[in-house]
C-alpha positions in Angstrom: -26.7 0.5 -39.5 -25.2 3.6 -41.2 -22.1 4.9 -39.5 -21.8 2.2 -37.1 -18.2 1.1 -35.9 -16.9 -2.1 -34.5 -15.7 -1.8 -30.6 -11.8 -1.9 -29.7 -11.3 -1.6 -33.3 -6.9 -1.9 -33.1 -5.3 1.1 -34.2 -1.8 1.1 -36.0 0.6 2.3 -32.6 4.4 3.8 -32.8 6.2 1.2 -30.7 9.8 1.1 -30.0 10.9 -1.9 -28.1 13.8 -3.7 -26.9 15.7 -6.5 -28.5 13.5 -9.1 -26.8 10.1 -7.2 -28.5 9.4 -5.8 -24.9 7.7 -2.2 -25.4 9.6 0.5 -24.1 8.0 3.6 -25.3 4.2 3.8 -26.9 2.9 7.0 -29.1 6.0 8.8 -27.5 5.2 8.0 -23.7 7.8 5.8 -22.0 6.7 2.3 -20.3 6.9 2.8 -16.5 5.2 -0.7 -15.9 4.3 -3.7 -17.6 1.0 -5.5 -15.6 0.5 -8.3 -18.2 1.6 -10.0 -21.4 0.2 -13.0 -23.3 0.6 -14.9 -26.6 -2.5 -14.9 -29.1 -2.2 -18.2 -31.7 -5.5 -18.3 -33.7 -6.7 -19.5 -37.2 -3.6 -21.4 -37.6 -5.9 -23.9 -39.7 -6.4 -21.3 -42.3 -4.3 -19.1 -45.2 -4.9 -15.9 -42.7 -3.3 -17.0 -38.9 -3.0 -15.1 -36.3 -0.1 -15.2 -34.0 0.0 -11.9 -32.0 2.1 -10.9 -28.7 0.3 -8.7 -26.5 0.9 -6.4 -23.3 -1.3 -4.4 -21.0 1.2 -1.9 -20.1 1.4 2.2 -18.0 3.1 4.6 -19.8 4.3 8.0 -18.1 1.3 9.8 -18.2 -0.6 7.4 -16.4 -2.5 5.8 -19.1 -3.2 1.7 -18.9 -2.6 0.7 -22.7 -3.0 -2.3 -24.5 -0.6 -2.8 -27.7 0.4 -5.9 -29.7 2.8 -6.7 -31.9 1.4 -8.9 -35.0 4.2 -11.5 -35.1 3.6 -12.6 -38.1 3.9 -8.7 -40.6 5.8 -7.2 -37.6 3.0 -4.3 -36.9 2.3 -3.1 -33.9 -1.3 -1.7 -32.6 -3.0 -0.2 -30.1 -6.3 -1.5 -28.8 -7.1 1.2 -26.6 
């Protein structure tokens, strides 16, 4: 299928966050509340693991995000 694109394909994000890796400001909107966070451990079996912290988090505008920060390059991205 020409032109086709995957869904909630993750997106590289600019992230700053505190010293515990807790997001504070997301693509330049500050973090008003944080509704959930939650540890991804996958593949672990193979030469490619995952291991990826994520957070469903409001930013000032109003926005619900998703973001993660791949624990194991140091990344972070943005899944919508």
């Amino acid at each position: 299928m020409a032109g086709a694109r995957r869904l909630a394909q993750p997106r590289r994000a600019q992230v700053e966050a505190d010293g515990d890796g807790r997001p504070l400001v997301v693509e330049g909107r500050s973090v008003t509340a944080i509704r959930e966070t939650w540890l991804l451990e996958d593949r672990w079996w193979t030469d490619r693991p995952l291991r990826r912290r994520y957070w469903e988090l409001v930013t000032t505008d109003g926005v619900d995000r998703v973001v993660f920060h791949d624990l194991i390059e140091g990344a972070w991205w943005r899944q919508r």
